[in-house]
C-alpha positions as CSV (number, residue, x, y, z in Angstrom):
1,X,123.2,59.6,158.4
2,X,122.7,62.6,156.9
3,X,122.7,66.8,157.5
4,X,122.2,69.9,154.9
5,X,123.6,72.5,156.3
6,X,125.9,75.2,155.8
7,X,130.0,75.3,156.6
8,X,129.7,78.1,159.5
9,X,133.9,77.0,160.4
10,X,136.5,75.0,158.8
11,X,139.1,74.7,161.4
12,X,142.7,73.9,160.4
13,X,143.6,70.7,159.3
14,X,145.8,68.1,161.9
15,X,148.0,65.8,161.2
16,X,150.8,63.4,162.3
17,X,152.6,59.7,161.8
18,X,151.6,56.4,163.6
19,X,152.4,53.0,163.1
20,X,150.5,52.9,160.4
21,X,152.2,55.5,158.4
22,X,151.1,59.5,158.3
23,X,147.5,60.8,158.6
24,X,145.4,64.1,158.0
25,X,142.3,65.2,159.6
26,X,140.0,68.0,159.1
27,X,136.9,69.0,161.0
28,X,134.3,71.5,160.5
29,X,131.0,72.8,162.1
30,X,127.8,72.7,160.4
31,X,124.6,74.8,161.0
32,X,121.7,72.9,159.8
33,X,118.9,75.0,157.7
34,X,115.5,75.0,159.5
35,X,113.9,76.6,161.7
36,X,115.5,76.0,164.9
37,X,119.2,75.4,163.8
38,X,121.5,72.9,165.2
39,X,125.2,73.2,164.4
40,X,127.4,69.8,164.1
41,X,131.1,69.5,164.3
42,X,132.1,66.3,162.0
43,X,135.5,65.7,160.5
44,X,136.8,64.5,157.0
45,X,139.8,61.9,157.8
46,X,142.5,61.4,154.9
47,X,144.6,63.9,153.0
48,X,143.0,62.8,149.4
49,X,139.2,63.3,151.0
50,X,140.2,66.5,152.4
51,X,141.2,67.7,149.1
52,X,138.6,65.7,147.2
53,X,135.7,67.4,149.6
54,X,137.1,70.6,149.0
55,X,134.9,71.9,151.4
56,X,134.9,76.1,151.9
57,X,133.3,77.9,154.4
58,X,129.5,79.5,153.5
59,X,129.3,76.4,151.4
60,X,125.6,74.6,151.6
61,X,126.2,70.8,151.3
62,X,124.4,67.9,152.2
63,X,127.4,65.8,154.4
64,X,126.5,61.7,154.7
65,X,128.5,60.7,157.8
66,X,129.0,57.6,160.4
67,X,128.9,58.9,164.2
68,X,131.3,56.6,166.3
69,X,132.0,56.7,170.0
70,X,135.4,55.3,171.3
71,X,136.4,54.6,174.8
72,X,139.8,54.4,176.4
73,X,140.1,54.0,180.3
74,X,136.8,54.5,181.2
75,X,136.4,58.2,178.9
76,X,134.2,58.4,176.4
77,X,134.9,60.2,172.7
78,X,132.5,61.0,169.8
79,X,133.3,61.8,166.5
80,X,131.2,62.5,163.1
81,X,133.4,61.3,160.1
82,X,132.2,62.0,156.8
83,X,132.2,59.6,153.9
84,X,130.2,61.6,150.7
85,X,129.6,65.5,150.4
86,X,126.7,66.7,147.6
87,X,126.4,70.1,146.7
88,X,123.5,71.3,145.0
């Protein structure tokens, strides 16, 4: 899927060490531009994206993303990870 928007928050990055070795995460909100906005929180996963991306707040882009829902004991989680970026 994709959303143009523009970067209205880039929250602080997370990250931490599993089994698999370490990880970073960083997500951000997203105000589409029409005329009734929607904002979108999606996330960019991986320290060389993150800096890759280099995504700054005010920023217009056009973000291409994968929505995925994950359960664990009956809860249900969303996210919106990001895979390309495109300025214009």
């Amino acid at each position: 899927m994709k959303l143009k928007g523009k970067i209205t928050v880039v929250i602080p990055a997370k990250s931490g060490t599993t089994d698999k070795g370490d990880w970073q995460s960083q997500q951000y909100v997203m105000e589409t531009i029409e005329e009734y906005p929607k904002k979108m929180l999606f996330e960019v996963f991986g320290e060389s994206k993150i800096k890759e991306f280099d995504i700054k707040q005010d920023e217009v882009l056009t973000v291409s993303f994968d929505p995925k829902v994950d359960e664990k004991d009956g809860h249900y989680y969303g996210k919106n990870r990001a895979y390309a970026v495109s300025r214009e």
